[in-house]
N, C-alpha and C positions, 0 to 999 in steps of 0.2 A: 621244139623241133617237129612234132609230130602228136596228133592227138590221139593218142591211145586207149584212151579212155570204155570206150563198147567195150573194146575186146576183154580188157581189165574186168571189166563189168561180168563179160559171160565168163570169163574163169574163177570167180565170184562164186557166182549163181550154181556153178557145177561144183563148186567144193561145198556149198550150203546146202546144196541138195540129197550131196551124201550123207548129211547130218540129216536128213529131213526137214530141211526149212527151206522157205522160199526164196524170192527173188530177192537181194538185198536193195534199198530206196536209195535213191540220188542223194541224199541226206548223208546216209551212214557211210555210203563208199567215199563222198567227197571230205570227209574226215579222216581217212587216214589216204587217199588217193599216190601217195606220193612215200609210202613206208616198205621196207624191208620185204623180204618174202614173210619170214618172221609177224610182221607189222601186218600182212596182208591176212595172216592166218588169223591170228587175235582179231582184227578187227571185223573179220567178214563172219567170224561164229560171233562175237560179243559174249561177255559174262566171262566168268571164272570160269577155265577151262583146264583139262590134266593136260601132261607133258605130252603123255600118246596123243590126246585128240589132235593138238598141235602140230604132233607132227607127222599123223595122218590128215591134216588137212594141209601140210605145207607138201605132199606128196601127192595130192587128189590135182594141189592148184599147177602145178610143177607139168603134170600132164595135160591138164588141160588145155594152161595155156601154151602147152606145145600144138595143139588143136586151132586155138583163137587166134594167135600172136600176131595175124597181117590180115584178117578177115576186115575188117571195119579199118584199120590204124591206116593216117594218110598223113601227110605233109598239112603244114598250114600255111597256105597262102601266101607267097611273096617270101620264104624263108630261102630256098634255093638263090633268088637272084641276091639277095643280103648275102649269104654265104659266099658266093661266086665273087660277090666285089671284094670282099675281106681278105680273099683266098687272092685275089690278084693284085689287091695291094700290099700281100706278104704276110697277111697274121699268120698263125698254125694255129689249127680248131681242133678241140679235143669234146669228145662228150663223156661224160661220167653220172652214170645213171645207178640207183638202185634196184633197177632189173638185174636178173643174171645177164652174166657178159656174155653167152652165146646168145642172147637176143637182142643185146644191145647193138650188136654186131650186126646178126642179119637182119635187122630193120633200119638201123644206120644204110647198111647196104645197098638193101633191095630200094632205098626212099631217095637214098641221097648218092647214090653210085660208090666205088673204088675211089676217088680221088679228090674229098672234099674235107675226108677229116684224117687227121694225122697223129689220133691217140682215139680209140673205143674202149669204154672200159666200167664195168659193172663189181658190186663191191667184194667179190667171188674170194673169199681167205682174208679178207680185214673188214675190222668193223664201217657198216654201211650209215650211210649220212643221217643226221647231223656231222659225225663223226668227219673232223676234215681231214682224216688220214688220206683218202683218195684223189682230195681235190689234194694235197699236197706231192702224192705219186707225182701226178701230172707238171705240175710243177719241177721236182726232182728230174723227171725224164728230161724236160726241154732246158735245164741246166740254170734256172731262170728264179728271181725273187718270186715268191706268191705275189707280193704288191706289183708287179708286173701283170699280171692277169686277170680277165676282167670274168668275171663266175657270172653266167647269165641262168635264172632258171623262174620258173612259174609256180614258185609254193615258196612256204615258212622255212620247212626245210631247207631248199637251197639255198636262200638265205642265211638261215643258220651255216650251213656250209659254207660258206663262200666268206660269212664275217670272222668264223672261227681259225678258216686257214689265212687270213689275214689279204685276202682278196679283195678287189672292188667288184658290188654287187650291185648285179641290175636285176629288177623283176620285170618281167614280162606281165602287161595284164591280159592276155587274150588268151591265158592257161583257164589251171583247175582253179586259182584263188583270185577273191578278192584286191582290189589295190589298195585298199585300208588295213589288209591284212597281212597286204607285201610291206606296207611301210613302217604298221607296229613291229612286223620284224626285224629292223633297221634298215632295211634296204639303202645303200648309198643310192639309187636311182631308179626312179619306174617311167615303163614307157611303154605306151598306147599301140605305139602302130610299127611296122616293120620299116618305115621310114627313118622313123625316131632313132631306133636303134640302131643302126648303120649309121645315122648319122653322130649318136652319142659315142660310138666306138671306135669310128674313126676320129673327134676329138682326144679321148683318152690314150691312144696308141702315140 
């Protein structure tokens, strides 16, 4: 839905920095790009590290990216009018992100107005994805089988997500991964272009 990725990047770079280290490489962040806060602390010091540094670096990134969180991060291209048709042929769209849910929210927001999606929700009190506890919330809420629900996301993880909660899974290739590594995930389906997708979803509905 949105490429977030810079901003990610400079709240990175300000929690390595407190440690004394520099800027972290396109390499090391696009390996865990898609992880926990948790996920985000481990991966941006690397090595064995104590509980404290942990979780002074999960409190360094926490502020920061209260700083970064809409500097760089935009819409990609043709997601708004896909979403709009979906929304007017009646799906409900829900996002569920391993961001905190007060930014999943104001960048849902601020990108895609009040009246596009009809569940925001970050993994804030249960375990964050793979884990399909969340995609399964979503599910619960709208009263609805998971096999009714089509899990779209751009990494392994969501993937994992979306097979674990017994969803059908699309990867998007114009994310953070690979399309060979959306499909060793299992992905039921990848698709190239914002066309494809609106048009694969409106089949499966």
């Amino acid at each position: 839905l949105a490429n977030t990725f810079d901003d990610l990047r400079s709240s990175i770079d300000d929690m390595r920095a407190a440690f004394g280290m520099g800027p972290i490489s396109l390499e090391q962040m696009s390996s865990f790009i898609n992880a926990s806060l948790r996920g985000f602390a481990e991966g941006g010091l690397g090595g064995e590290r104590t509980e404290e540094e942990l979780e002074k670096a999960m409190k360094i990134y926490v502020d920061a990216y209260a700083v970064h969180y809409l500097e760089k991060t935009c819409i990609y291209e043709g997601l708004p009018e896909v979403l709009q048709k979906l929304k007017d042929g009646g799906a409900r769209l829900a996002v569920y992100s391993n961001k905190m849910a007060d930014y999943v929210k104001k960048i849902c927001l601020k990108l895609y107005g009040e009246d596009t999606f009809d569940i925001l929700m970050g993994p804030d009190g249960i375990t964050p994805k793979p884990d399909p506890m969340g995609a399964l919330i979503v599910a619960g809420k709208w009263g609805i089988d998971p096999s009714e629900i089509a899990y779209v996301g751009d990494s392994v993880t969501d993937m994992k997500t979306g097979l674990a909660a017994g969803m059908h899974t699309i990867g998007v290739s114009w994310g953070f991964t690979a399309r060979e590594d959306l499909a060793a995930a299992g992905a039921h389906y990848i698709v190239d272009t914002r066309p494809e997708l609106l048009e694969l979803l409106e089949k499966l509905a």
